[in-house]
N, C-alpha and C positions, 0 to 999 in steps of 0.2 A: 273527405266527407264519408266516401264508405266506411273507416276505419273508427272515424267518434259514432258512426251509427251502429257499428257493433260494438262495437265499447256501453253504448247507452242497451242495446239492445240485446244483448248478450249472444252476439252471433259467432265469437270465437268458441274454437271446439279444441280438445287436446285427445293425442293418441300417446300411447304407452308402448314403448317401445325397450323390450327386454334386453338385458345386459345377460349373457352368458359366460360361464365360466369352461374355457376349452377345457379345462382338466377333467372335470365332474358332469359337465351339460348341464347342471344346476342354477336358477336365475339367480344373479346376484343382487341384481334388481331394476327399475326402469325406467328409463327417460323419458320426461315429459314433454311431448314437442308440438307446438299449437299449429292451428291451423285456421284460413278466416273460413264462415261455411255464410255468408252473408244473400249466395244465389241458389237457391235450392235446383234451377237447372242446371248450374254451372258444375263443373267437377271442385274439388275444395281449393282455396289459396296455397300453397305454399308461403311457407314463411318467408324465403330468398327475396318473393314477388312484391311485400306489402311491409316487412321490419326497416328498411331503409328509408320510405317515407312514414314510417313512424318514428324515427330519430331524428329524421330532418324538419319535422314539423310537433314536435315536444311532446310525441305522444306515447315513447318506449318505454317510459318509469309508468305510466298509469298502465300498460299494457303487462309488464312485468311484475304489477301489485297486482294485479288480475291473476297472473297464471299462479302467484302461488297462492293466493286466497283460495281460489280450485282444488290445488294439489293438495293443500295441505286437509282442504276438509273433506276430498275421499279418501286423505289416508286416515282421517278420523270418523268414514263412515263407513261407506261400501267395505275399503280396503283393513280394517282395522281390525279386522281377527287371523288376515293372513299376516299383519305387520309387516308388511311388503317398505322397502325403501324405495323412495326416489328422486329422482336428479331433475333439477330446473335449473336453466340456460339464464343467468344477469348480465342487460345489459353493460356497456361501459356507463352510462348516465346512470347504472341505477348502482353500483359497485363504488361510486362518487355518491350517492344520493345520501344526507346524512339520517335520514327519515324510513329507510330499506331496514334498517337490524331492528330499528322497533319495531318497524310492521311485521315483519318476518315474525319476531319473539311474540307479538301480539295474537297472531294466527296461529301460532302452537298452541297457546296457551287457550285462548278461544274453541279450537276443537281437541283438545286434550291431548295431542301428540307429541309423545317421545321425539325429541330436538332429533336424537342417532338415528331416525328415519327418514331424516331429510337433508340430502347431498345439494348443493348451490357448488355450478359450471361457473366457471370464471376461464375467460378466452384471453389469449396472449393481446392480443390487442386491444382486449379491455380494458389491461392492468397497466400497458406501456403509459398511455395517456399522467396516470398520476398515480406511479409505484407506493406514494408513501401512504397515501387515501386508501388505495387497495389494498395494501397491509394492513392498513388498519380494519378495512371491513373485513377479510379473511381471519383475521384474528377475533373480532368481534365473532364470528359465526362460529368460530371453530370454539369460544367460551363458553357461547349457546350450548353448546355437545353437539352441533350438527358436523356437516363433513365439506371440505371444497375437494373440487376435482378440476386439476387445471385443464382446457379444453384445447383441440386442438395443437396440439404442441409440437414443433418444430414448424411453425407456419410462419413463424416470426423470427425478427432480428435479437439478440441475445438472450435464449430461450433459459439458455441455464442461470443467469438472474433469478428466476422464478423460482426457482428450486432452492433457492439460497435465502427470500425474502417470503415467501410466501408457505404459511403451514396447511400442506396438502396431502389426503387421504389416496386421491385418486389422481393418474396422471392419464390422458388421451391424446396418444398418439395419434396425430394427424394422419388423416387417410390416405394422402399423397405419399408416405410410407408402407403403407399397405397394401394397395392396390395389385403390386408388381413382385408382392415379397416372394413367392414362390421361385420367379425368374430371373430376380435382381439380387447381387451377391451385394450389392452396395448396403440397396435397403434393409439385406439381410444382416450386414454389419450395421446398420444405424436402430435397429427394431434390438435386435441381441443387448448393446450398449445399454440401451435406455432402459430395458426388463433388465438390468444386472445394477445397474444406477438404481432404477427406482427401486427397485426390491430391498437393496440394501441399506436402503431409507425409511424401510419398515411400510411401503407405500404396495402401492398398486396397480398394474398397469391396464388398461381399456384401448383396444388396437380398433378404431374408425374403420367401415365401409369393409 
C-alpha cells in the first residue's frame, strides 16, 4: 500500500551520487539512487528496505519507468547546461520488459537528451535469469548511443560470461572487493585482474564502497 501510494503520489525522491575519477578527482558522473520520502517524520526509506516487495508484488517495472522519466528530464532541464551523465539501476523484470527500450528511447526524445548521457546498470543477477533477453536489451541500449555499466561484478556465479555476451562501457566491481583492498593481497590480486581485463577491453572500471 505504501509503495502504489507513492507511486500515485509522487513520494519517491532520487539522490545523486558522484562517480569520481582517482586519477584526476574529476566527476565522471552520477548515480541515481531512489529513495521512498512517503513520512515526513520518518528518516527516508532506503531502497534495500522497500525494492524487494516491489518485485514481489509487480511493482518494479512501474517503479523503474518512474526513475528514468526523472532522470532523464533533469538531465533535460536543471542538468542540461552542465551535460552531466548518469547512471540508473534496471531491474531484472524491467531488462526482460519488452516495453523498457521504447520508453527509455521515448523519454530522450521527449526532453531532448543526448542518448551518451544516459548510463543503464544492469546487475549480474539480473542478467542470469534470461542471458539471451538481456543481450538483447544491452544491445538495444547501446544502439540508442547510450552506455550499460555491468553492476556489481564478481557477486555472482560465472561472472566472465558477461563480458563475453554483453556490450559494456562500464564495469563495477563489487564492493566486497573493495572493502579490504588496502589489507588483502588476494583482493589486491582480483581488483589488479579486472582493471587490466577491463581496460583492455577499451572499457572502464568503477571500484563499489
Amino acid at each position: 500500500k505504501r509503495l502504489r501510494r507513492a507511486l500515485r503520489e509522487d513520494l519517491f525522491v532520487l539522490h545523486y551520487q558522484p562517480i569520481v575519477s582517482l586519477q584526476s578527482g574529476a566527476v565522471s558522473h552520477y548515480e541515481a539512487l531512489i529513495r521512498l520520502a512517503d513520512d515526513p517524520d520518518e528518516p527516508l526509506t532506503p531502497p534495500c528496505s522497500f525494492l524487494p516487495a516491489a518485485e514481489r508484488y509487480g511493482l518494479i517495472q512501474e517503479i523503474d519507468r518512474m526513475v528514468i522519466g526523472k532522470v532523464v528530464a533533469l538531465m533535460g532541464g536543471e542538468l542540461a547546461e552542465r551535460d552531466a551523465r548518469v547512471a540508473v539501476n534496471l531491474s531484472a523484470l524491467s531488462i526482460t520488459d519488452r516495453g523498457m527500450l521504447a520508453h527509455i528511447e521515448q523519454e530522450l526524445i521527449r526532453h531532448l537528451v543526448d542518448p551518451e548521457r544516459l548510463i543503464v546498470e544492469v546487475t549480474e543477477t539480473a542478467a542470469i535469469g534470461d542471458m539471451r533477453r538481456a543481450q538483447m536489451f544491452c544491445e538495444g541500449v547501446h544502439t540508442l548511443g547510450s552506455s550499460i555499466a555491468l553492476d556489481d561484478f564478481g557477486a555472482g556465479f560465472g561472472s566472465f560470461q558477461y563480458l563475453k555476451h554483453l556490450p559494456f562501457r562500464y564495469l563495477k566491481i563489487d564492493g566486497d572487493f573493495i572493502r579490504g583492498l588496502p589489507d588483502s593481497p588476494n583482493d589486491q590480486l582480483v581488483v589488479k585482474a579486472l582493471v587490466g581485463l577491463v581496460t583492455g577491453m577499451g572499457a572502464s572500471t568503477i571500484a563499489e564502497f
